[in-house]
Backbone as XML, in Angstrom:
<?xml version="1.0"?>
<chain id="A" units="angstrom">
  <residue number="1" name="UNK">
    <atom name="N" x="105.449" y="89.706" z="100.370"/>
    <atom name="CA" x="105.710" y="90.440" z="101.591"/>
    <atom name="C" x="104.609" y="91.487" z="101.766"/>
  </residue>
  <residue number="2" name="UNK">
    <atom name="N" x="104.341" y="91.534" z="103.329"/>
    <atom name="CA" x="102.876" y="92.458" z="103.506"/>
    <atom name="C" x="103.443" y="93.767" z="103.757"/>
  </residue>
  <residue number="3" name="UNK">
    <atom name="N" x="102.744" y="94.829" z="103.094"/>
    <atom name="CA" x="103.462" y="95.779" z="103.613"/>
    <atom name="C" x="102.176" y="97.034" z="103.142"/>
  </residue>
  <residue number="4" name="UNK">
    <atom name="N" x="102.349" y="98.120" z="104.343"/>
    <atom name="CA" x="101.263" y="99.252" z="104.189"/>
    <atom name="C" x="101.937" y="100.459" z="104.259"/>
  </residue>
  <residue number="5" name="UNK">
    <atom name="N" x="101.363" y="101.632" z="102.575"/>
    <atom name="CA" x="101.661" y="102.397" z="102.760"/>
    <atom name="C" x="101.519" y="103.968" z="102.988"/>
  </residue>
  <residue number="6" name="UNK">
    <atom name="N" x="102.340" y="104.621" z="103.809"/>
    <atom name="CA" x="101.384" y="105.992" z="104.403"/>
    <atom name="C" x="101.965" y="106.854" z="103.683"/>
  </residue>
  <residue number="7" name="UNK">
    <atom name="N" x="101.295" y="107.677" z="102.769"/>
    <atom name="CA" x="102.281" y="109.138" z="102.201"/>
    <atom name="C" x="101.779" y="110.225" z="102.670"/>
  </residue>
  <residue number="8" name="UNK">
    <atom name="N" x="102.539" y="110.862" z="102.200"/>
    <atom name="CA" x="102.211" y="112.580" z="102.571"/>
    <atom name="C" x="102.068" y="113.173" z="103.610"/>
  </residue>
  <residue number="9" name="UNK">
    <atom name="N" x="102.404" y="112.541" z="104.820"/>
    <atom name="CA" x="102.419" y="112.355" z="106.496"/>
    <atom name="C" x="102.982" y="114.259" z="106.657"/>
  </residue>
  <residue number="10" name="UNK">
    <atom name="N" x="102.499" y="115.197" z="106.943"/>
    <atom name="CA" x="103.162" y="116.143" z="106.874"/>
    <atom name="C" x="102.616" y="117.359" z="107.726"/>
  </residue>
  <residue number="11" name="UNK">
    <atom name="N" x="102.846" y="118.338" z="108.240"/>
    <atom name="CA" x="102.799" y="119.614" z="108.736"/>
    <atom name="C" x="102.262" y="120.779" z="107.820"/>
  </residue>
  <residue number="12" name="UNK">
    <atom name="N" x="100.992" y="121.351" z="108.802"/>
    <atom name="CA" x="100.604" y="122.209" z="107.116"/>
    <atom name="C" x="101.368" y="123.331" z="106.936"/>
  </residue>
  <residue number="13" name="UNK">
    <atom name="N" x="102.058" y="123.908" z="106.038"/>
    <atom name="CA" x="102.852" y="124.989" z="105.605"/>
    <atom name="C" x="104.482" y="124.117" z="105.589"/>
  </residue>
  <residue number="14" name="UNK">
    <atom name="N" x="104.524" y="122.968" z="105.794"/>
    <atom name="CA" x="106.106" y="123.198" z="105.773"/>
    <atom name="C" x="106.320" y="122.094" z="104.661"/>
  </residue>
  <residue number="15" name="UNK">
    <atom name="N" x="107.849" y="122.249" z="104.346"/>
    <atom name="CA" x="108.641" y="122.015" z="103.488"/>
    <atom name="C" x="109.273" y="120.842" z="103.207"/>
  </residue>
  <residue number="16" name="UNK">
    <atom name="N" x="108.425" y="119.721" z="104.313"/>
    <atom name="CA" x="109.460" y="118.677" z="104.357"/>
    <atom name="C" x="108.091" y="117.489" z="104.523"/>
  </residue>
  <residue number="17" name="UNK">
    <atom name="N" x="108.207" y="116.529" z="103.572"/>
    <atom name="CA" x="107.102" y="115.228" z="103.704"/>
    <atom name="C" x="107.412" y="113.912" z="103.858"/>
  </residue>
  <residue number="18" name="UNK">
    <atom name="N" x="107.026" y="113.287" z="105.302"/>
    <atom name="CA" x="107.152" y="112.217" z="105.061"/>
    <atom name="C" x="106.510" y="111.105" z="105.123"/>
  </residue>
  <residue number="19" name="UNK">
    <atom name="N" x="107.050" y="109.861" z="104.792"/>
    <atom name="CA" x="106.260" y="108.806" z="103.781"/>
    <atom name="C" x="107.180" y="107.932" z="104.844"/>
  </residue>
  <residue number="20" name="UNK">
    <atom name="N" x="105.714" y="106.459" z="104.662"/>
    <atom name="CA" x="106.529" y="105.579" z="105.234"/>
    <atom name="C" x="105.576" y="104.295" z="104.662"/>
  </residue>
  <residue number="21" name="UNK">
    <atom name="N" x="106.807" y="103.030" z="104.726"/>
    <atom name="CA" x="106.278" y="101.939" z="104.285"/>
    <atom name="C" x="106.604" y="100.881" z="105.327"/>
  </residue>
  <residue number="22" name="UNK">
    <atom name="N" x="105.633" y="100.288" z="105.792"/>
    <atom name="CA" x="105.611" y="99.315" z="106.777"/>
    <atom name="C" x="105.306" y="98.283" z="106.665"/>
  </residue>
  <residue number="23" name="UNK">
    <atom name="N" x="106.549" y="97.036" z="106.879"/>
    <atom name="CA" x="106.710" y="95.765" z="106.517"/>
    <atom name="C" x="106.284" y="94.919" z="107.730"/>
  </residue>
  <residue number="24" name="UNK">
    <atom name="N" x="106.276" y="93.373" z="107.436"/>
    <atom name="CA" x="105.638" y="92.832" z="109.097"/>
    <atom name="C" x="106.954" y="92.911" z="109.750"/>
  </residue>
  <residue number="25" name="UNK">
    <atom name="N" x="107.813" y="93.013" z="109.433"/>
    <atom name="CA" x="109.575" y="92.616" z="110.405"/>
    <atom name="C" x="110.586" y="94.220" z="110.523"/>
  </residue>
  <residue number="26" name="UNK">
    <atom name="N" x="110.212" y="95.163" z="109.619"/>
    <atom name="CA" x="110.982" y="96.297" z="109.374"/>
    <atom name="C" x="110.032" y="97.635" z="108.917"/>
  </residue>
  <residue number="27" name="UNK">
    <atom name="N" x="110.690" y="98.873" z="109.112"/>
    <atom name="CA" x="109.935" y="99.948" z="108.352"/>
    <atom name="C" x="110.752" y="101.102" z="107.982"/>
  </residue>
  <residue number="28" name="UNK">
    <atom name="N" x="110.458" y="101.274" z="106.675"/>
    <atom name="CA" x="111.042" y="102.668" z="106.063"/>
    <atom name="C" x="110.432" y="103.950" z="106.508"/>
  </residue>
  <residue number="29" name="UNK">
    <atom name="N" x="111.532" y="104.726" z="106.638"/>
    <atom name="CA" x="111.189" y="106.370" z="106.605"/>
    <atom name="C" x="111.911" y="106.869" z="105.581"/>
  </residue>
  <residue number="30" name="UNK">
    <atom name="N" x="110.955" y="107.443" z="105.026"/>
    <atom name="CA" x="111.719" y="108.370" z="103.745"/>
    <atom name="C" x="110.902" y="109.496" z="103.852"/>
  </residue>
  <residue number="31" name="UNK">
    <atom name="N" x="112.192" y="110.689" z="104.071"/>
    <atom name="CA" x="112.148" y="112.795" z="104.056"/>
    <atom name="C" x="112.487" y="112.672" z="103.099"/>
  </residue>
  <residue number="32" name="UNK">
    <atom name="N" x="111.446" y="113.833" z="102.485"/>
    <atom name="CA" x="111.645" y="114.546" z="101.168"/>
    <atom name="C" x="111.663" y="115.537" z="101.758"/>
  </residue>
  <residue number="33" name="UNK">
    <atom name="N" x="112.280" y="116.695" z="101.664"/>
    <atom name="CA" x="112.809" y="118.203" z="101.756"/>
    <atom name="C" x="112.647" y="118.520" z="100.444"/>
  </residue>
  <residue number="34" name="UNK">
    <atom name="N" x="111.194" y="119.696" z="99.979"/>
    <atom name="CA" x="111.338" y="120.383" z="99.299"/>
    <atom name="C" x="111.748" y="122.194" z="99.246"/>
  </residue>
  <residue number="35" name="UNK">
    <atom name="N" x="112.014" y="122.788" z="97.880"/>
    <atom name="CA" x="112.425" y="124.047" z="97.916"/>
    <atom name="C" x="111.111" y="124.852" z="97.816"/>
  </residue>
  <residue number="36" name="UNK">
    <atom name="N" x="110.660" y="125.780" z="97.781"/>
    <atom name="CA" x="109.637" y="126.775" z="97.582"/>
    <atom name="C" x="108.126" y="126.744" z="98.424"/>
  </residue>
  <residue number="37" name="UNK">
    <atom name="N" x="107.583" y="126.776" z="97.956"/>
    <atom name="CA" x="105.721" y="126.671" z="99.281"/>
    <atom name="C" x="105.399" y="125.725" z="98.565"/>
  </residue>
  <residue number="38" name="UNK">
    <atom name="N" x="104.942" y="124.989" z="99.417"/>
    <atom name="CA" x="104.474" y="123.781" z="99.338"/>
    <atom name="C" x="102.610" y="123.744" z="98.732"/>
  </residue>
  <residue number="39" name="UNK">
    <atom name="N" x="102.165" y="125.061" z="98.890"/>
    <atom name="CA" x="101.105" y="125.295" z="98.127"/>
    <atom name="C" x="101.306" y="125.881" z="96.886"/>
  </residue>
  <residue number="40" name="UNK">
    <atom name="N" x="102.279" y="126.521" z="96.577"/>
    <atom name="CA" x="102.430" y="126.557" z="94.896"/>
    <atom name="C" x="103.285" y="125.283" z="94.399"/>
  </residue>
  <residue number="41" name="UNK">
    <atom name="N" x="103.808" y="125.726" z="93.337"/>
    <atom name="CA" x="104.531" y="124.625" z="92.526"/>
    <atom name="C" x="106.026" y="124.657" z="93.305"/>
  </residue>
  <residue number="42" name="UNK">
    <atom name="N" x="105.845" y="123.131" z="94.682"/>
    <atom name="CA" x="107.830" y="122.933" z="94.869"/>
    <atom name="C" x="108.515" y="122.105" z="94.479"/>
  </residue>
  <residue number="43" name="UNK">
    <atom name="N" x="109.572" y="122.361" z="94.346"/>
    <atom name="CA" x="110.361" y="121.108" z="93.838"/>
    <atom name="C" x="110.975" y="120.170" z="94.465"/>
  </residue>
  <residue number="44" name="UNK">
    <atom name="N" x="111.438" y="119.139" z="94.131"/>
    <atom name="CA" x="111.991" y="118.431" z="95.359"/>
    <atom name="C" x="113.430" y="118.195" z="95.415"/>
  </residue>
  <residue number="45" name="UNK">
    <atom name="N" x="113.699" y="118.924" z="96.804"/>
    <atom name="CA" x="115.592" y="118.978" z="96.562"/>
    <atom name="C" x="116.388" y="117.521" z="96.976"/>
  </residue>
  <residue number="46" name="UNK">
    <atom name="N" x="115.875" y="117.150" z="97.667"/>
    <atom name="CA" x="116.454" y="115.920" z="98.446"/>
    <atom name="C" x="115.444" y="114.570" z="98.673"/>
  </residue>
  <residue number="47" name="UNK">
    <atom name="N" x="116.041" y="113.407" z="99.008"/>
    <atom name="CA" x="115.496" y="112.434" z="99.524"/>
    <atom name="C" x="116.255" y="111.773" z="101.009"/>
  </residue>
  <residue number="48" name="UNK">
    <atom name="N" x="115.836" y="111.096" z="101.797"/>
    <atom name="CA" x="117.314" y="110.996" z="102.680"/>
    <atom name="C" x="115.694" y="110.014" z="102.994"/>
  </residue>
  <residue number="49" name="UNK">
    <atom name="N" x="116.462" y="108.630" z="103.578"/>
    <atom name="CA" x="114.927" y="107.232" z="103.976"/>
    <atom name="C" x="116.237" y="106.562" z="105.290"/>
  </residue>
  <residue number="50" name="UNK">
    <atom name="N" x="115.615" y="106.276" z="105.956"/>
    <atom name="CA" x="116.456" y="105.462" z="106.781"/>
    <atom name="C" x="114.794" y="103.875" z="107.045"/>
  </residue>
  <residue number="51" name="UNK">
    <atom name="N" x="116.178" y="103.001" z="107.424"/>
    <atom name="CA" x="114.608" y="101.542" z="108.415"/>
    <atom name="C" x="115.226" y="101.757" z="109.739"/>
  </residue>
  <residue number="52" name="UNK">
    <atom name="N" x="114.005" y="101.247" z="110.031"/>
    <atom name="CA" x="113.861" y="100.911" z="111.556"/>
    <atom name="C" x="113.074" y="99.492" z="111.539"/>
  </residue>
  <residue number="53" name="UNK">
    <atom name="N" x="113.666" y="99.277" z="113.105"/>
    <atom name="CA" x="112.317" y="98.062" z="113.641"/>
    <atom name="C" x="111.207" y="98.723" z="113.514"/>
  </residue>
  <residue number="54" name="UNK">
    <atom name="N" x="110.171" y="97.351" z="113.883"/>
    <atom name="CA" x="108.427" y="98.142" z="114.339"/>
    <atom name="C" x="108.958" y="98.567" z="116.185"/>
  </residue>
  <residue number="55" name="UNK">
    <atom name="N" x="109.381" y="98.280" z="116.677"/>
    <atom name="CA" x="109.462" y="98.996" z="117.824"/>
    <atom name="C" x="110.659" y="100.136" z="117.765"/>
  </residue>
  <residue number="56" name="UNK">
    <atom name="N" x="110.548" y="100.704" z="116.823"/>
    <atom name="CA" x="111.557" y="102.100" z="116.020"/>
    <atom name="C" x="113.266" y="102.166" z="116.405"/>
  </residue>
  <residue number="57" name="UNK">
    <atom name="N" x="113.700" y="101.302" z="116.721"/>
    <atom name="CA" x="115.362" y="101.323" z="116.892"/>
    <atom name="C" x="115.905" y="101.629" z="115.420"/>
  </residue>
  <residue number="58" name="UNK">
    <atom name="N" x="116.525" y="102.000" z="115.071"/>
    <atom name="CA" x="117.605" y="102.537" z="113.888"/>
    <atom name="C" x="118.514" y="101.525" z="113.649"/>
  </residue>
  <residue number="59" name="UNK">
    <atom name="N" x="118.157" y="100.933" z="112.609"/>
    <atom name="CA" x="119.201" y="99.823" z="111.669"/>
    <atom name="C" x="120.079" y="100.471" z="111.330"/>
  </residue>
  <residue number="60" name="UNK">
    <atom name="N" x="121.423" y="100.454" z="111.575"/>
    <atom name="CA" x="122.607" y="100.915" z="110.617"/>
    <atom name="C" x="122.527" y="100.159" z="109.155"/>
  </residue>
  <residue number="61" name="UNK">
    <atom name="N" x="123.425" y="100.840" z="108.396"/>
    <atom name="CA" x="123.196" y="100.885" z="106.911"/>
    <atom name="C" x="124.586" y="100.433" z="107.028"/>
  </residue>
  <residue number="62" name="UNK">
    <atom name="N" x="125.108" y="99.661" z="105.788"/>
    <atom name="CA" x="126.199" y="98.635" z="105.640"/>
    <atom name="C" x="128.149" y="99.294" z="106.062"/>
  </residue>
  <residue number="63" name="UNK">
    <atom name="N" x="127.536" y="100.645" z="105.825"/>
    <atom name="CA" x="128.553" y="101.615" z="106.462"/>
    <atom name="C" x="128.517" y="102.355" z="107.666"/>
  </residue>
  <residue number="64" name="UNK">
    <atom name="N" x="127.485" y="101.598" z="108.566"/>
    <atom name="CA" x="127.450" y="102.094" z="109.796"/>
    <atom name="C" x="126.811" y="103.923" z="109.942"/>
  </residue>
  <residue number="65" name="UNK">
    <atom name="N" x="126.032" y="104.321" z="108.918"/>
    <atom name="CA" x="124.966" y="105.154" z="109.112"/>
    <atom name="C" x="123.674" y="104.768" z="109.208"/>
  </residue>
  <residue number="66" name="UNK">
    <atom name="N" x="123.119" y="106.149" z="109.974"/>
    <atom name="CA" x="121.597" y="105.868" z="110.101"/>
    <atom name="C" x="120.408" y="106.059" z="108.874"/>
  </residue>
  <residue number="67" name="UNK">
    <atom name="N" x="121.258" y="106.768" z="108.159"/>
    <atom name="CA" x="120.487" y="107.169" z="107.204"/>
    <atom name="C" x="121.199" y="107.155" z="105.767"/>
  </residue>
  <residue number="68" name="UNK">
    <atom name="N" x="120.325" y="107.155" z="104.402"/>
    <atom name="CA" x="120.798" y="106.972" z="102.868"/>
    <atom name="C" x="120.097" y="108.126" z="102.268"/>
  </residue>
  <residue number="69" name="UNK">
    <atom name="N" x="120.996" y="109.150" z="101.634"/>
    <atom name="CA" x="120.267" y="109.953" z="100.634"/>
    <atom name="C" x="120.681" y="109.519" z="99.292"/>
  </residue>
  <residue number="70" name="UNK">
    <atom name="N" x="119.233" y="109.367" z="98.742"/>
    <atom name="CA" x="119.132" y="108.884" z="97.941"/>
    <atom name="C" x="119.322" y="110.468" z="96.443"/>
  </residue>
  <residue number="71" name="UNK">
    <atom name="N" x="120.468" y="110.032" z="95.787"/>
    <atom name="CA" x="121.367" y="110.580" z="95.044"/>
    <atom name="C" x="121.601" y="110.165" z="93.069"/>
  </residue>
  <residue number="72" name="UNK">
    <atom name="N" x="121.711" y="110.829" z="92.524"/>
    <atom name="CA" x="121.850" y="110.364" z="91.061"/>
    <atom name="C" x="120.416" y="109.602" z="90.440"/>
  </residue>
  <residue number="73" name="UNK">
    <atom name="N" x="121.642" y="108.780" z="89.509"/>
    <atom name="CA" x="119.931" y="107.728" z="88.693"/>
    <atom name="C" x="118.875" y="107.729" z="89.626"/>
  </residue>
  <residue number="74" name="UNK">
    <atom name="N" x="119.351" y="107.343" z="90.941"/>
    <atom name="CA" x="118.079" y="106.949" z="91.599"/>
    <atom name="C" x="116.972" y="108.528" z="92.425"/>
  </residue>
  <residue number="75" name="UNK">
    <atom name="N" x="117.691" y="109.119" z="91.991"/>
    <atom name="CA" x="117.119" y="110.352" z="92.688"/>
    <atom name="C" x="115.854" y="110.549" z="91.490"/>
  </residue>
  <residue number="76" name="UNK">
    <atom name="N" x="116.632" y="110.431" z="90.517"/>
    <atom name="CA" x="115.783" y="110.535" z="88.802"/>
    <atom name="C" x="114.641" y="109.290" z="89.161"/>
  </residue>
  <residue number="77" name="UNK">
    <atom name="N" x="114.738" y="108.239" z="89.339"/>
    <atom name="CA" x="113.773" y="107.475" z="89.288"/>
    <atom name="C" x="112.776" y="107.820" z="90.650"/>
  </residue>
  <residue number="78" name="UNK">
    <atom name="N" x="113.539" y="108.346" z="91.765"/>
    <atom name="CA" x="112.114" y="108.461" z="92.922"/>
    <atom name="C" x="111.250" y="109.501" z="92.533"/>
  </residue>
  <residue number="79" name="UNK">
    <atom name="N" x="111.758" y="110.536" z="91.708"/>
    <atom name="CA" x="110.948" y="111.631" z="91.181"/>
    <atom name="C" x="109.923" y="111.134" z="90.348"/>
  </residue>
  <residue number="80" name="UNK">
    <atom name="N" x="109.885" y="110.560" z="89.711"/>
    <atom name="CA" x="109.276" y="109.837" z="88.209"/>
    <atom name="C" x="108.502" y="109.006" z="89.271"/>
  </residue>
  <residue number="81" name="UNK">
    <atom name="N" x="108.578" y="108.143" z="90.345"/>
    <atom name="CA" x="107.826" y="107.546" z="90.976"/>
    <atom name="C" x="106.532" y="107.804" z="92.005"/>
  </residue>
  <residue number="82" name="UNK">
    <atom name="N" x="107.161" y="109.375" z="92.809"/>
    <atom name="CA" x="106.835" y="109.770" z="94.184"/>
    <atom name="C" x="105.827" y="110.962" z="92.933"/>
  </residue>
  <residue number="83" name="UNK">
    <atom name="N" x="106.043" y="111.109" z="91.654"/>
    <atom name="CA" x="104.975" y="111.931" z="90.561"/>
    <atom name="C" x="103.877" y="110.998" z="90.321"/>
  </residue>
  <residue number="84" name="UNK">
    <atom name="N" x="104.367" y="109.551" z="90.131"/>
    <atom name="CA" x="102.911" y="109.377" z="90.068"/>
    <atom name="C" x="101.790" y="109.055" z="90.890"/>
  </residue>
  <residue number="85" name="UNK">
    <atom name="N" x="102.198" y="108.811" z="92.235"/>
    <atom name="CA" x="101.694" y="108.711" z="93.194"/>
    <atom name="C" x="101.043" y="109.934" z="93.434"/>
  </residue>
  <residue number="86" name="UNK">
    <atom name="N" x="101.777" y="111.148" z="93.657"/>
    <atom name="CA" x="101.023" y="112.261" z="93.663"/>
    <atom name="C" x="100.114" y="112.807" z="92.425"/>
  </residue>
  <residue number="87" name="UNK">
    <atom name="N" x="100.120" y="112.098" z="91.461"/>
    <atom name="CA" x="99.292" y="112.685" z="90.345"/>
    <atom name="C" x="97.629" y="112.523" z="90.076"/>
  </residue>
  <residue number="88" name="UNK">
    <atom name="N" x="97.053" y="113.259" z="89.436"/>
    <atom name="CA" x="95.453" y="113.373" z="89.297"/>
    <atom name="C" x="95.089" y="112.473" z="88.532"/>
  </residue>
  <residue number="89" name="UNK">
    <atom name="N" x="95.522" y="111.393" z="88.044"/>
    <atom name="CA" x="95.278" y="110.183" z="87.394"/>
    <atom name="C" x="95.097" y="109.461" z="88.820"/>
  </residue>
  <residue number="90" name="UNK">
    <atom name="N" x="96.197" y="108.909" z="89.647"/>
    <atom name="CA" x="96.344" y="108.398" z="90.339"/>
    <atom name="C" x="95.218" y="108.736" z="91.914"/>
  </residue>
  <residue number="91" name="UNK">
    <atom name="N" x="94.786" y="109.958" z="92.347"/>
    <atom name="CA" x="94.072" y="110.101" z="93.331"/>
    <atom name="C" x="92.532" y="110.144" z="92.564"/>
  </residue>
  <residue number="92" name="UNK">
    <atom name="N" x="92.630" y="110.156" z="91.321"/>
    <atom name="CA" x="91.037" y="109.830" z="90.670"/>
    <atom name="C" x="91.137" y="108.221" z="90.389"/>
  </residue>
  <residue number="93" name="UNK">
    <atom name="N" x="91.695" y="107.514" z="90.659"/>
    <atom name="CA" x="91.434" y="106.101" z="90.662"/>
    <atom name="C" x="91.507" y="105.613" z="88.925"/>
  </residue>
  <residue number="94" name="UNK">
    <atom name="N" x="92.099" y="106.658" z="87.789"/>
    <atom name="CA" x="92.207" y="106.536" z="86.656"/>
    <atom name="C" x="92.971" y="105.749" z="86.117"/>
  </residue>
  <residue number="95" name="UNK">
    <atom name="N" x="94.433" y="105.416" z="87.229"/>
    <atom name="CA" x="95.386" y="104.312" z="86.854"/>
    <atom name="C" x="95.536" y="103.423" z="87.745"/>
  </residue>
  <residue number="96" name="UNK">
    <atom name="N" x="95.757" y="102.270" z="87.644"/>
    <atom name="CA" x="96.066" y="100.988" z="88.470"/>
    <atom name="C" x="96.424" y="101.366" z="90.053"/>
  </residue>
  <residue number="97" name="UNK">
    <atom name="N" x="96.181" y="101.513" z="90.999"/>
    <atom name="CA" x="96.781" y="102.426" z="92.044"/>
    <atom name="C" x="97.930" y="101.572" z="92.696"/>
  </residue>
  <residue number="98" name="UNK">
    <atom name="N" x="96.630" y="99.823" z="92.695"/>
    <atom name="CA" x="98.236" y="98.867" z="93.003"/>
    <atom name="C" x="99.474" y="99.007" z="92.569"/>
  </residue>
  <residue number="99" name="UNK">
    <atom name="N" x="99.266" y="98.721" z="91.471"/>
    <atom name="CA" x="100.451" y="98.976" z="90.187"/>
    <atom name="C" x="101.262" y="100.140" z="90.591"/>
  </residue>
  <residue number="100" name="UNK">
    <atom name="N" x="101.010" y="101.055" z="90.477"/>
    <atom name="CA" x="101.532" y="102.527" z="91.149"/>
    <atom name="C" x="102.198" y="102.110" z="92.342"/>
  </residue>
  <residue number="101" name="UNK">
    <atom name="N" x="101.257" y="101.786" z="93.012"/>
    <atom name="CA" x="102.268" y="102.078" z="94.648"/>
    <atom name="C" x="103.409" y="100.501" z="94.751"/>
  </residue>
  <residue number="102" name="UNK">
    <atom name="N" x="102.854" y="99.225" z="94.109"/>
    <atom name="CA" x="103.967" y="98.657" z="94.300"/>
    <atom name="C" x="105.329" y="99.004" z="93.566"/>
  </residue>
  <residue number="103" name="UNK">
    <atom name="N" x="104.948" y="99.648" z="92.280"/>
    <atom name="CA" x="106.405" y="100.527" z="91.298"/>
    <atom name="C" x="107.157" y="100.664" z="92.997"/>
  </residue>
  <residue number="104" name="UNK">
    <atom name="N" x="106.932" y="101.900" z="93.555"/>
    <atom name="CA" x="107.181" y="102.734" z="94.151"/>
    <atom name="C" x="108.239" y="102.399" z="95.447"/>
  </residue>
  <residue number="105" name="UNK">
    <atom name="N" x="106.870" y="101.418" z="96.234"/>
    <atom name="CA" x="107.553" y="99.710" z="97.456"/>
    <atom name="C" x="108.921" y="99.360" z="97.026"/>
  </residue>
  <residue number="106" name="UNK">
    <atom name="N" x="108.775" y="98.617" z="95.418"/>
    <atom name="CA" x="109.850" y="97.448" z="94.623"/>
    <atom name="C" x="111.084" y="98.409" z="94.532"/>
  </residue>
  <residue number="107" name="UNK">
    <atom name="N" x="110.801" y="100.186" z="94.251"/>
    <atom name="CA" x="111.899" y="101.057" z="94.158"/>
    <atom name="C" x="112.636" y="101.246" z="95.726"/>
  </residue>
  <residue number="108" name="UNK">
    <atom name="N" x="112.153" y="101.090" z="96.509"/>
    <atom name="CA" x="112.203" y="101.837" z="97.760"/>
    <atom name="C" x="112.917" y="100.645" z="98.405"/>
  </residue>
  <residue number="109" name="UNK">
    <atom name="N" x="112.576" y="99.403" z="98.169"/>
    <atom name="CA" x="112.632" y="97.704" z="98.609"/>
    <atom name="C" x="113.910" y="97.600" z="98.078"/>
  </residue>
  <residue number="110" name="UNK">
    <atom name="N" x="114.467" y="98.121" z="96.861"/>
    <atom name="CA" x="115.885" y="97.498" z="96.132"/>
    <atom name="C" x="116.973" y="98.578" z="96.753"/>
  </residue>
  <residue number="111" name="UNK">
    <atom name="N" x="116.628" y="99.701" z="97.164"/>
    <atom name="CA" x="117.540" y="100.682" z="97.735"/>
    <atom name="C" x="117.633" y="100.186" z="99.225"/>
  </residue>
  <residue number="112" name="UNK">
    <atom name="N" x="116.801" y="99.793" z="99.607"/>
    <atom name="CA" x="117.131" y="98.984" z="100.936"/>
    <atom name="C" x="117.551" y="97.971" z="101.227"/>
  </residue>
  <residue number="113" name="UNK">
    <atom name="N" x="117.788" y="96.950" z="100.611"/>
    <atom name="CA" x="118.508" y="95.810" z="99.996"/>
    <atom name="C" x="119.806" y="96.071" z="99.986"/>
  </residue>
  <residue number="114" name="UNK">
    <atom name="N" x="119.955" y="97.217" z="99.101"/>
    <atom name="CA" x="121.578" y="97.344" z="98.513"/>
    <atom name="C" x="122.433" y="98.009" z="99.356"/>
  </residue>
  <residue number="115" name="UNK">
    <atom name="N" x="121.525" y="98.460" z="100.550"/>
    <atom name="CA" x="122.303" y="99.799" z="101.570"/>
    <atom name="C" x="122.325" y="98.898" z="103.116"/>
  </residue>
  <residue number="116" name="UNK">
    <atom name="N" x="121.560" y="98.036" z="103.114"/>
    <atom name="CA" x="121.605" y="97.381" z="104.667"/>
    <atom name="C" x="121.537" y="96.212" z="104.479"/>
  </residue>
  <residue number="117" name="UNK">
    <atom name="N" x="121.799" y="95.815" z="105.950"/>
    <atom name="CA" x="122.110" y="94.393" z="106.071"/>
    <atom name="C" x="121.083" y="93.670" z="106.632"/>
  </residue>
  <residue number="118" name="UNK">
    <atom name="N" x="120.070" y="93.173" z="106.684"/>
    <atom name="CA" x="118.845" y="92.926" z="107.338"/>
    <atom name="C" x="119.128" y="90.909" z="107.490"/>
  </residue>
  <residue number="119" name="UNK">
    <atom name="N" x="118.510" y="91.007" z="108.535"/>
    <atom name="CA" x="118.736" y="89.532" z="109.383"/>
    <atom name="C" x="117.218" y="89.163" z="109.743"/>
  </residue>
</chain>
C-alpha cells in the first residue's frame, strides 16, 4: 500500500502538532497536544487521529465517532515511535529512515483497522 508521510505540520509557538499519513483511498490525521513550550523540553499529553477521504469527509469509527484517542499500551508505543522519528539519529540519516517511518505507518495502520470500518 502507497502511502506518504507529512510530520510536524505545525504553528510556530504552539502546542499542538500535526502529522498526517496519506493512503491512495483514505487519510489519517493524528493531534498530538503537548504540555509546556514547545521550544524547551514538552511532553506529550495526548494523541487523538481521526481518517478521512482524500476529498476530506470524516469516516465514523465503529462506534459512530469522529475521532480515537489513542490511550494506554498504545499511547506507550506511539511515544517510543513518534521519538524516533523525531530523533538526531533519525534526521542525520544515521538509522534506516524507511524502517523508522514504516514502524510508525504499520502502528498507526493497526489502530485504524481495529477502530473503523473501511470499505
Amino acid at each position: 500500500m502507497n502511502y506518504t508521510l507529512e510530520l510536524n505540520t505545525q504553528d510556530p509557538g504552539s502546542n499542538v502538532v500535526f502529522n498526517n499519513i496519506v493512503f491512495d483511498s483514505f487519510k489519517v490525521n493524528i493531534v498530538e497536544r503537548h504540555t509546556g513550550s514547545m521550544r524547551s523540553r514538552s511532553k506529550l499529553n495526548h494523541v487523538l487521529f481521526k481518517v478521512r477521504t482524500l476529498d476530506n469527509n470524516l469516516i465514523q469509527t465503529k462506534e459512530g465517532n469522529g475521532r480515537i484517542k489513542i490511550k494506554g499500551e498504545d499511547f506507550e508505543m506511539y511515544q517510543k515511535a513518534i521519538q524516533v522519528l523525531s530523533s538526531y539519529e533519525y534526521k542525520n540519516k544515521l538509522i534506516n529512515r524507511k524502517e523508522a517511518e514504516e514502524n510508525y505507518v504499520h502502528f498507526i495502520l493497526r489502530l485504524v483497522i481495529s477502530n473503523y470500518t473501511l470499505n
